[in-house]
N, C-alpha and C positions, 0 to 999 in steps of 0.2 A: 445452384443447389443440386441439380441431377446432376452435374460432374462430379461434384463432392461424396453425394451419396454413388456412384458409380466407382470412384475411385476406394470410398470406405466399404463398400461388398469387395471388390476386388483384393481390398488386403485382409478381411476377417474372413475371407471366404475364397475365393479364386488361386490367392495366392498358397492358401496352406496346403502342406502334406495330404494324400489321402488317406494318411491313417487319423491323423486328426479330425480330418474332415467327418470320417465316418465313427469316430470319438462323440462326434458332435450329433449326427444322426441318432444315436443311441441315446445320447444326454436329453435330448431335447424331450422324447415324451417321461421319461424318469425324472427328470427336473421337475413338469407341471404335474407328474402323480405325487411328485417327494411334497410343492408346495398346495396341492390341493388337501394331502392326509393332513399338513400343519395347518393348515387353515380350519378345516372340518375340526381336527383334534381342541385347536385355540376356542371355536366358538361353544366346541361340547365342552370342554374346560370350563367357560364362563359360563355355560346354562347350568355346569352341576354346581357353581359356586352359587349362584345367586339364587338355584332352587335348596342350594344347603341352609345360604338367609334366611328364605322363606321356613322352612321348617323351624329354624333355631327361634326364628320370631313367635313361630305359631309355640311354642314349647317358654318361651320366655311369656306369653300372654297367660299360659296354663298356670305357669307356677305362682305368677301375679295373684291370678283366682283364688291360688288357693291358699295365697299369703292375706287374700283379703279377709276370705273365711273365715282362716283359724282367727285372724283377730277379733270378726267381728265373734265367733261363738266366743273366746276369752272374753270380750264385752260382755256376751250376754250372759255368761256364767257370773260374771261379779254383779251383774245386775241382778239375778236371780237371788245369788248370796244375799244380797243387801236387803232384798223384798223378806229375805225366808229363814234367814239364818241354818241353811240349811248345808249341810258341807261339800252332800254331794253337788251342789252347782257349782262347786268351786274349779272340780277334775277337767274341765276345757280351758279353764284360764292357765292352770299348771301344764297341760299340755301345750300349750297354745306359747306361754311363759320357755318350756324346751324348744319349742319346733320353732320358733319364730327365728332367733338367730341362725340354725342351720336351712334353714329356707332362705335368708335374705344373703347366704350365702353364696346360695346356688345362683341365687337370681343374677348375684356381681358378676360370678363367673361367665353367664351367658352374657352380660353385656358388654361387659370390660373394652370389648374390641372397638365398640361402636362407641364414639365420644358422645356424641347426644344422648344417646340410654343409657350412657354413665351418667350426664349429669341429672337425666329425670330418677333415674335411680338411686342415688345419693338423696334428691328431696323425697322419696317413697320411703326410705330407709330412716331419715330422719324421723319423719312421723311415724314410722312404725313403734318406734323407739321410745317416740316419746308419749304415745299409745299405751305402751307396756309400762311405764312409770307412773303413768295415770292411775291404770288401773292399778298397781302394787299402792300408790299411796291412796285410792278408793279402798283398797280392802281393808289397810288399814285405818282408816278412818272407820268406817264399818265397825273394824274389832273396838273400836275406842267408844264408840256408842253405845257398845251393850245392845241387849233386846230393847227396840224400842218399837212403837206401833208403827202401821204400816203407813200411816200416813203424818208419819212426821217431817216438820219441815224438812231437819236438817238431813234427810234422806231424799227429800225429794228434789233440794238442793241439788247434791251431790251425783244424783240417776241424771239430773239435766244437765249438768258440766260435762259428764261422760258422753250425752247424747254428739256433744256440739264439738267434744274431741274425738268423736268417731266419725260426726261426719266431713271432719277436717280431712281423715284419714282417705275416708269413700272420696272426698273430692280430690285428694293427690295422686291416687292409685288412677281414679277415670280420667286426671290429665295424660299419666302415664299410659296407660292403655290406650287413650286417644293417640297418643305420637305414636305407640308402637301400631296402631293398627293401619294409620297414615304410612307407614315407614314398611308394611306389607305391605297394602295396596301398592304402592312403589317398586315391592319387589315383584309385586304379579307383573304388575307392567313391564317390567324388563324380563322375566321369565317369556312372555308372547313375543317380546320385542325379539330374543336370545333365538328363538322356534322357528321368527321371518328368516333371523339372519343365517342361520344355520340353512332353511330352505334355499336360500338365494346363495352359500356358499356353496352348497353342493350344485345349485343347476349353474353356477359360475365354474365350479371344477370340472362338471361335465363338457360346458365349452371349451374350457383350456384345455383338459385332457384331448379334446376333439380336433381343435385347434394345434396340438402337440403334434396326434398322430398326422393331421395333411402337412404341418410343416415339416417333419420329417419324411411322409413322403415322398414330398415334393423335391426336398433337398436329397431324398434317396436316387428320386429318377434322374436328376439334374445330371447325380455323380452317376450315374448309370451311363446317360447318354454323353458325358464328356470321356467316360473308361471306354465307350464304344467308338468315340470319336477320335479318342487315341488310337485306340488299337487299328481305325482305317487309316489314321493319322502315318501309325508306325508302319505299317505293311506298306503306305504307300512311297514310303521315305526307303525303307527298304527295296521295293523296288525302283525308286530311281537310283540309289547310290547301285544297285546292280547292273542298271543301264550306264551309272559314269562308269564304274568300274569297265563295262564289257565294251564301252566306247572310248577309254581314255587313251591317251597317244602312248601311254610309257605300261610295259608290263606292271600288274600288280597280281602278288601271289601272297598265301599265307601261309604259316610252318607252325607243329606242333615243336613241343620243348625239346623233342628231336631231333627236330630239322624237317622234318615229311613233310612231301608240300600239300596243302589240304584244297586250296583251290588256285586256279591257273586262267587269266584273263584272255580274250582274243588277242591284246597286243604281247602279251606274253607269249601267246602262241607263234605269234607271225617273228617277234626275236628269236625265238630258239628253233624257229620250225621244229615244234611237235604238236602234238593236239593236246586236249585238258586229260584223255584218259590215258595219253602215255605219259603225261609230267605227274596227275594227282599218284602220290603213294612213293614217288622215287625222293630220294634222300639231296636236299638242295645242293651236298657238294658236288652231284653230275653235272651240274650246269655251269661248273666253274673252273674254269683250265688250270687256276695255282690254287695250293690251300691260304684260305684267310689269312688264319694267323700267323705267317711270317710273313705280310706285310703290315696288319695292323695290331697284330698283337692281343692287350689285354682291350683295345677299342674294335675288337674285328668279331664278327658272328661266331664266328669259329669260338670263340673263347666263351662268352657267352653260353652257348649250348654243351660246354663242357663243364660247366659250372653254374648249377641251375638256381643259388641265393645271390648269384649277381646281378646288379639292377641295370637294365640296357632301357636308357632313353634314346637315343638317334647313333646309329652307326653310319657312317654313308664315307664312301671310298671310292676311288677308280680301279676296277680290278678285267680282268681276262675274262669273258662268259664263254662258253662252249654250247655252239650248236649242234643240234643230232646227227650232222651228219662230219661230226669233229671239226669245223672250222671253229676258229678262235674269232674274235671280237671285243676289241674296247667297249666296256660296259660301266656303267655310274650307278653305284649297289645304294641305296639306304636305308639300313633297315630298323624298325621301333620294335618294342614290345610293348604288348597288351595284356595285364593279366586279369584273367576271370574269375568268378568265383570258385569255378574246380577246377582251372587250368589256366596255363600258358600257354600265351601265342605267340608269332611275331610274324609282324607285317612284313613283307619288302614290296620295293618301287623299284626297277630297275630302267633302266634306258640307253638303249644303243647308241654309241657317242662317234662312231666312225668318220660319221659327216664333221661332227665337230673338231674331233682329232687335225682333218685335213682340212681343217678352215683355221685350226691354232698352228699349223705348220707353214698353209700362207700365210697367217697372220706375222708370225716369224719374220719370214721372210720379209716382209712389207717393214716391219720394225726395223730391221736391219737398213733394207735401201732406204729407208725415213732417216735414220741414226745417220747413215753415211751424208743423204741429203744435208739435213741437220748441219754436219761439221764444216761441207762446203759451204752452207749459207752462212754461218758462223766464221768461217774464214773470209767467205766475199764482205759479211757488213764491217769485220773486220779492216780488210782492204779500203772500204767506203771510209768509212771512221777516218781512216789516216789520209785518203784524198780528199776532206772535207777538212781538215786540218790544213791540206797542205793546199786547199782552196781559200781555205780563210786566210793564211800565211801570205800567198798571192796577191788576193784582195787588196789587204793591206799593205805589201809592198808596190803594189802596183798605182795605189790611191796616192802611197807619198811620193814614190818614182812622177808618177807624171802631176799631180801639185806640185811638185820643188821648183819643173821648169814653166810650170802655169806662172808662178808665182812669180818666180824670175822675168817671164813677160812680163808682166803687169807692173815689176821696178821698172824696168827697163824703158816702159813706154811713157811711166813719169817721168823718170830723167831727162828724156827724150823733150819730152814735152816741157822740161824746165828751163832746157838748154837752148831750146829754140821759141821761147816765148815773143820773143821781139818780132824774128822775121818769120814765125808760122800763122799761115793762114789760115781763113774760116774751112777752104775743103781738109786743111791736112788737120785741123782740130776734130772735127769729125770722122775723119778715116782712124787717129789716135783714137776715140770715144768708142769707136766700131770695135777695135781693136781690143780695146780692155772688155768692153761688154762679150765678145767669145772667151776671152779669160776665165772670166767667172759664170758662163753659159757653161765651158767646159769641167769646171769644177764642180758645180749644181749637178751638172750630167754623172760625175763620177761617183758623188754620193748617192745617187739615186740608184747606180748601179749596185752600189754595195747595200743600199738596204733591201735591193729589192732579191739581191743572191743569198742576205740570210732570212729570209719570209720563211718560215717553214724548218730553218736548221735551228733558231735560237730560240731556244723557249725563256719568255720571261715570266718573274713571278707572278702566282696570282692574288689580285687584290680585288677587295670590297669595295665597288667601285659606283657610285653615285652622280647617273648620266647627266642628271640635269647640274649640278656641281660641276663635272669636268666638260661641259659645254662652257661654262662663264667662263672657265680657265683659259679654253681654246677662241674663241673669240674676241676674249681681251689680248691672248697674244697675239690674233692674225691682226686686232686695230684698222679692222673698216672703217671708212671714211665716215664720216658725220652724218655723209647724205644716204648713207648705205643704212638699211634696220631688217635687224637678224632676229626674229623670232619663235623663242621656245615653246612647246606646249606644255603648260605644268603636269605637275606628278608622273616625271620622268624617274622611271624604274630603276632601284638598285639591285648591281648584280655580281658576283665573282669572278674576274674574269680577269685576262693582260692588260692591262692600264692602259700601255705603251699604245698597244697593238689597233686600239681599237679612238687610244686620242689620234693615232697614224690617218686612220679611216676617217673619221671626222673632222680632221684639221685640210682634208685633201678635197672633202666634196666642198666647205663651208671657203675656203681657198679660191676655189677653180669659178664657184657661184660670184664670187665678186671679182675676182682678176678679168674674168671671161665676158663680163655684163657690158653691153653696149652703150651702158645709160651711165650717166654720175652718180644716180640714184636710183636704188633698185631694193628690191623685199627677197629676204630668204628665210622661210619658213620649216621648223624642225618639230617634228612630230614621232609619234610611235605607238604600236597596235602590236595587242598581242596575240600571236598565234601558236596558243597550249606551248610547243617545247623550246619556243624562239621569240623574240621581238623582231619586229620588221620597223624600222627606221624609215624614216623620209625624211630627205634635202631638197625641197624644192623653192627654185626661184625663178624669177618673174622676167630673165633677160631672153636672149636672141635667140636660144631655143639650138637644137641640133637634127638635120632634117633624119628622119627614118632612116637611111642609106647608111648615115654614119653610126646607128647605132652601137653595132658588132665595132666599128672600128676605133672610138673612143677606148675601150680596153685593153689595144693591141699597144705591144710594149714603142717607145720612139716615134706611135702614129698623133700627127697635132692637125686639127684641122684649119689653124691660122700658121700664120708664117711667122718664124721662130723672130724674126728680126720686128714684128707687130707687135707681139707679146711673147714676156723671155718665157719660155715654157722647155720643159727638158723630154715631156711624152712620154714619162713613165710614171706618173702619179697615178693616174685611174687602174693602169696595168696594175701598180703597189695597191692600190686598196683593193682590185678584186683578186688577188693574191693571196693579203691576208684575210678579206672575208671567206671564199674557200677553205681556205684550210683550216678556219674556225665551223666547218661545218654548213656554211650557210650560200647564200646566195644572193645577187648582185645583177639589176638591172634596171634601164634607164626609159622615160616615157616622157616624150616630147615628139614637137613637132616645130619647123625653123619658124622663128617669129612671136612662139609661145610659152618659152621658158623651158626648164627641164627641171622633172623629177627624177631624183635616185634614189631606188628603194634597194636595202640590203636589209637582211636580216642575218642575227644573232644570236647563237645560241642561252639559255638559261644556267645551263651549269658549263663549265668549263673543260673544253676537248682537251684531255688527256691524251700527249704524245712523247715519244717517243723519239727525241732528236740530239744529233749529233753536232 
């Protein structure tokens, strides 16, 4: 809730203009005088309406009276007639006979507004009415009786029907009366009520008014000491941007729409060697060994200051500066415009490039003996290319060159041995057996050579390759013995890489693990651990082990630690796998001890070594 309320002052208030802001300074006590006067004005409005009630009430009870009056004097004028025969008693009932309809006229007027005093007034009206019919048919009954004594029935009749219709009258008017005078009372009460509210709206105006002028000047001083806190704010900003200015590494100067230079940096001093009072007031083309504009034209200062409705955003060039004492110098000009409200400026930056100049001149240089370099190493890999060709060419002729007369031995020795079945004996079937086994030692030997001369020259494609999958594959094709058990570790890692390269590596440890084993029966265990950019593999099994001394020497190309005639071995398998695990990035080494089996651990790469092979 206080971030909220922090961030909603911040933008009704912190964020706005100071003109607004002090918009708002002014509003604030004129708003609570503007709603105080409406207020005061609303409550005197309702105390002059309901003391207007009051009045019209008291003036509607007046006219009542005197509506009661006239009827009752009309009454007692026919009551007198009827006693006296006398005419003059008549002159209040005739009067009374006029005035009564323009009275109960007046009376509607005053009530009309108020529906309840209509509808009591409609039953006073009624009776009134029928009051005055009464009496019209009293008087003529009267006239119809002639003189008769004063105490005749049908007269006294007649004086007591009248009594008992007047006082039908007197009781309509006093209900009437009774509501209007309820219906004052009512109004006094809201008349004192109208007196409280108007006291309490003025001592409420009073606070708001009061409450107006501290919130304004509270929000006055606020904006007071944030105007002060700028203006320490700006002088201080001013004077650092005077310290970068008078500490920056490259001149900075500034020019009227002239050219005149108006201010001149210390690094501007130490480029031109002159000081600020002999650079301020001299015209910027002194400082320049060619004019502008016939290098840069309509983008060059020169133009610009010749043409003062043109709009210069960044001019920046390499041009000739001139120091005081006329040496020339490679200089890097850029110059903007600023304009003010009564004037234009324009900045420049300039900076002495001489060191650079003579570092793009070695640079030059070095580009060149690089280009030249370049073409020779482009013609050596060149060169490579075609010995690599003409190595492979080789390879191959040399692999079927000496297979043809392998092979040629190897008929030759059956023949041999066909022809002399009867009279060859058990040494010379053996020394034939010897004979063929170098045959195909020899041939074993030559392939090995050739694969182990393109490790590194033949890149094969890469594939999606799913280790624990192409382990089954490789182990169903090496076909250990029965008594032999090779075991995987699950959730063997898939990964992108040379198929070939890497069934090469694992056909060669899982191989050498059982060719190598002392025993009929023996364990080779395959696992893998991964280290973030690499897997690290392990081949370990459980045979004769290879003592420490050998270990450097199992990798060496042709080195076999049994004798070739024990087991056929050609001693360049281990060489071929850490051949190709190097050049996959990785690494290859073996941990054992004689008597204890051997582990090989090699690791892996995760994504695939991009190379570069011929």
């Amino acid at each position: 809730m206080k971030l909220l309320t922090s961030h909603l002052l911040k933008f009704v208030w912190a964020d706005r203009p100071t003109r607004q802001r002090g918009t708002v300074i002014i509003a604030i006590p004129l708003t609570c005088l503007f709603v105080a006067v409406i207020a005061i004005a609303w409550v005197r409005d309702r105390a002059i309406q309901t003391r207007t009630a009051l009045d019209k009430s008291k003036q509607i009870l007046q006219q009542t009276d005197r509506l009661l009056k006239t009827a009752v004097d009309a009454e007692t004028g026919i009551r007198g007639y009827g006693l006296t025969r006398r005419k003059e008693f008549l002159e209040p009932y005739l009067k009374a006979k006029a005035n009564l309809p323009e009275l109960l006229q007046k009376l509607r007027v005053k009530v009309q507004a108020n529906p309840t005093q209509l509808q009591g007034f409609q039953k006073l009206k009624k009776a009134t009415e029928q009051e005055i019919i009464f009496l019209e048919k009293t008087l003529n009954n009267f006239e119809s009786l002639g003189v008769v004594t004063r105490q005749s029935q049908k007269v006294t009749e007649v004086l007591i029907e009248g009594k008992f219709q007047m006082d039908t009258l007197r009781q309509d008017v006093a209900e009437f009366v009774a509501h209007q005078e309820e219906f004052q009372t009512s109004l006094e009460r809201q008349i004192r009520k109208w007196i409280d509210i108007t006291n309490t709206v003025q001592l409420g105006a009073l606070f708001v008014g009061l409450f107006g002028g501290g919130a304004s000047w509270y929000l006055f001083d606020r904006l007071d000491r944030e105007l002060t806190k700028r203006e320490v704010s700006l002088q201080e900003s001013k004077t650092r941007i005077q310290a970068v200015v008078d500490n920056a590494a490259d001149g900075i100067l500034t020019l009227d729409d002239r050219g005149n230079i108006n201010s001149f940096n210390l690094a501007a001093e130490r480029i031109f060697n002159m000081t600020v009072g002999e650079a301020v007031g001299q015209n910027f083309r002194r400082l320049i060994a060619k004019p502008l504009g016939e290098d840069c034209q309509e983008n060059s200062l020169e133009y610009f200051l010749i043409n003062s409705n043109a709009k210069l955003n960044v001019c920046q060039q390499e041009i000739l500066g001139l120091r005081k004492d006329g040496v020339t110098f490679p200089m890097e000009l850029a110059v903007s415009e600023m304009r003010l409200a009564s004037e234009r400026l324009f900045i420049g930056i300039c900076r002495d490039i001489t060191e650079r100049k003579n570092a793009e001149g070695t640079l030059r240089k070095r580009a060149e003996e690089l280009a030249n370099t370049t073409r020779i190493l482009s013609h050596t890999a060149g060169i490579l290319r075609k010995r690599n060709q003409e190595l492979d060419q080789f390879a191959y002729v040399v692999s079927h060159d000496l297979k043809a007369p392998l092979r040629a031995i190897a008929n030759l020795s059956s023949w041999i041995e066909e022809d002399l079945t009867e009279s060859m004996t058990e040494d010379t079937q053996h020394q034939m057996n010897l004979l063929r086994g170098r045959v195909h030692r020899m041939e074993a030997l030559i392939d090995a050579l050739l694969q182990y001369s393109r490790v590194g020259r033949i890149q094969t494609a890469l594939e999606t390759v799913d280790v624990g999958i192409l382990l089954a594959e490789i182990i169903d094709s090496i076909a250990p013995p029965e008594t032999f058990t090779v075991k995987v570790e699950p959730e063997m890692p898939t990964l992108v890489t040379e198929r070939v390269l890497l069934q090469q590596v694992f056909s060669n440890l899982i191989s050498n693990a059982v060719k190598h084993h002392n025993s009929k029966s023996g364990t080779v265990n395959i696992s893998v651990n991964d280290k973030h950019e690499f897997y690290e593999f392990v081949v370990a099994d459980d045979g004769p082990g290879i003592a420490p001394q050998y270990h450097d020497k199992v990798f060496v190309i042709f080195q076999t630690l049994e004798a070739r005639d024990k087991v056929e071995n050609t001693g360049i398998g281990l060489s071929l796998v850490k051949k190709i695990v190097e050049n996959q990035g990785g690494t290859i080494q073996v941990e054992s001890s004689e008597g204890e089996g051997a582990t090989f651990r090699f690791t892996w790469s995760k994504q695939p070594i991009q190379q570069n092979r011929e």
